[in-house]
C-alpha positions in Angstrom: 107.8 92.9 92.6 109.7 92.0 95.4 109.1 89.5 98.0 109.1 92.2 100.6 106.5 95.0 100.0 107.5 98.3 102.1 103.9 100.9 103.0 102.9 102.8 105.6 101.2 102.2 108.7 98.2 104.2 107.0 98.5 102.3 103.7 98.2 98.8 105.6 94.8 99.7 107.4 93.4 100.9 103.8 94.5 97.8 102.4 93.4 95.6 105.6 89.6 97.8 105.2 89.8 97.0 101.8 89.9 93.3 102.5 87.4 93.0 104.9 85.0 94.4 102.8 85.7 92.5 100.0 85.5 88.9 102.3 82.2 90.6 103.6 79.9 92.3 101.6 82.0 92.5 97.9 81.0 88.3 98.5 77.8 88.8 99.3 77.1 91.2 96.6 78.5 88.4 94.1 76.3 85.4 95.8 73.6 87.3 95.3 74.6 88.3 91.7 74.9 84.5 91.0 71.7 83.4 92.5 69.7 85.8 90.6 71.6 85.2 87.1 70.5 81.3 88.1 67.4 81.8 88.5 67.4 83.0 85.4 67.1 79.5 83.8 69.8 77.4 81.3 72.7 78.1 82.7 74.3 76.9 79.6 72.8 80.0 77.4 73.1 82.5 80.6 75.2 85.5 79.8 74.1 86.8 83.1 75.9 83.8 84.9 78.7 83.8 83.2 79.6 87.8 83.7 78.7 86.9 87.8 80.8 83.7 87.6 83.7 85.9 86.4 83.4 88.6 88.4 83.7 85.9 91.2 87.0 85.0 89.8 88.1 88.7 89.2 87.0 89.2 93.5 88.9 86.4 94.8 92.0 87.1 93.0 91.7 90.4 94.3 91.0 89.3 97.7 94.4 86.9 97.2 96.6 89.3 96.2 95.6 91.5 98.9 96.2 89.0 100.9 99.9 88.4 99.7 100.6 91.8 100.0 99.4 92.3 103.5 101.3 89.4 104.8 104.4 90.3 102.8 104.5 93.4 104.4 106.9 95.4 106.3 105.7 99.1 107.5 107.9 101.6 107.6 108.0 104.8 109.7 109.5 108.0 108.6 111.2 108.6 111.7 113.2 105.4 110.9 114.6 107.0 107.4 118.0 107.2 107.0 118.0 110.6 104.8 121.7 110.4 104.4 121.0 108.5 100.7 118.0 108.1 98.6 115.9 105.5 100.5 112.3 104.3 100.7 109.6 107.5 101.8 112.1 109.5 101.2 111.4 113.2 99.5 113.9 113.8 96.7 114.9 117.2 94.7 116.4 116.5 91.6 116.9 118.6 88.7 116.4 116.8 84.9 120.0 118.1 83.9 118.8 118.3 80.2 115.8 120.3 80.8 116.9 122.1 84.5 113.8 122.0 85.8 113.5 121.0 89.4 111.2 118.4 90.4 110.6 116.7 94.1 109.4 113.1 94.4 108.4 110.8 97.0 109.8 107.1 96.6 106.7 104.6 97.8 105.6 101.3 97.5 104.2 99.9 94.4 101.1 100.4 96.3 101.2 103.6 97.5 102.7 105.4 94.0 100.9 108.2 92.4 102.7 110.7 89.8 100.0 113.4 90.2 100.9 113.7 94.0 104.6 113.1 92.9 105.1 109.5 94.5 107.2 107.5 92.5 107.0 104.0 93.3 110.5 102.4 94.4 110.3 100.2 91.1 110.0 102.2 88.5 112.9 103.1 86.6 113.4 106.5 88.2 112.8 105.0 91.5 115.2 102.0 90.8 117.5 105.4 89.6 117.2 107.3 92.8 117.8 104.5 95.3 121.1 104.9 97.0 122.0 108.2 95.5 123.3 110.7 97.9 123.1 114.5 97.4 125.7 115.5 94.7 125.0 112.5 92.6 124.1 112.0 88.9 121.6 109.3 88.5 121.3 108.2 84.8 117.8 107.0 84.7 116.8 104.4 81.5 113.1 105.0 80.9 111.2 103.7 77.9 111.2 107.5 76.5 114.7 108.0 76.8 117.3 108.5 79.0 117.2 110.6 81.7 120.0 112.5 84.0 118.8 113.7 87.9 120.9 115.8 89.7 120.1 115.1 93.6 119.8 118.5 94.8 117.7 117.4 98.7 116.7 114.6 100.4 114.5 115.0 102.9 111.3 112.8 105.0 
């Protein structure tokens, strides 16, 4: 991943709400977990304590890597989208020139990418493909099924 990770106002308040809860009650919910596994007795024998002790470790590195990623963030706006090439948010046609069928994908953040709703995220191979393609272009995309060739047919917001 990059050191710069690129989302959406929207997708930074989910991922700051996220947080909070996780600092708040997620912690909470773990103390209290612990307690009552240690109350249990041995803590030596305690499967209960050990499952809440690593579900403890499991929440904070959560909570850190949210925390990288919030502060390594830089929102984007759509209005600021150079549609001229294949950039970040942007909506791309392409047509798989081996199959001809036409497909339109969203480039997003790691964060933000989901194939059912066609967002690609801007590291996967046919993201790292797209980037910087203009319409016209051929982008050979190396996938671990194969390769791929996209003609870019739109780009759009």
């Amino acid at each position: 991943m990059s050191d710069l990770n690129y989302l959406t106002k929207e997708t930074l308040a989910q991922m700051k709400e996220e947080l909070t809860k996780l600092k708040s009650s997620g912690r909470a919910e773990i103390a209290r977990q612990i307690a009552e596994a240690r109350e249990k007795g041995d803590l030596k024998e305690n499967a209960e304590y050990d499952a809440a002790k690593e579900a403890q470790g499991h929440h904070e590195a959560k909570i850190a890597q949210l925390e990288t990623a919030i502060v390594s963030a830089r929102v984007i706006d759509a209005k600021d989208i150079d549609i001229s090439k294949v950039s970040i948010l942007s909506k791309v046609t392409v047509t798989n020139l081996a199959s001809k069928k036409t497909v339109v994908y969203q480039i997003v953040s790691e964060k933000e990418a989901d194939l059912k709703l066609g967002k690609i995220s801007v590291t996967s191979p046919i993201g790292k493909g797209l980037l910087g393609k203009v319409i016209g272009d051929i982008a050979e995309v190396t996938a671990p099924s194969g390769t791929f060739r996209f003609q870019i047919e739109n780009i759009a917001i």
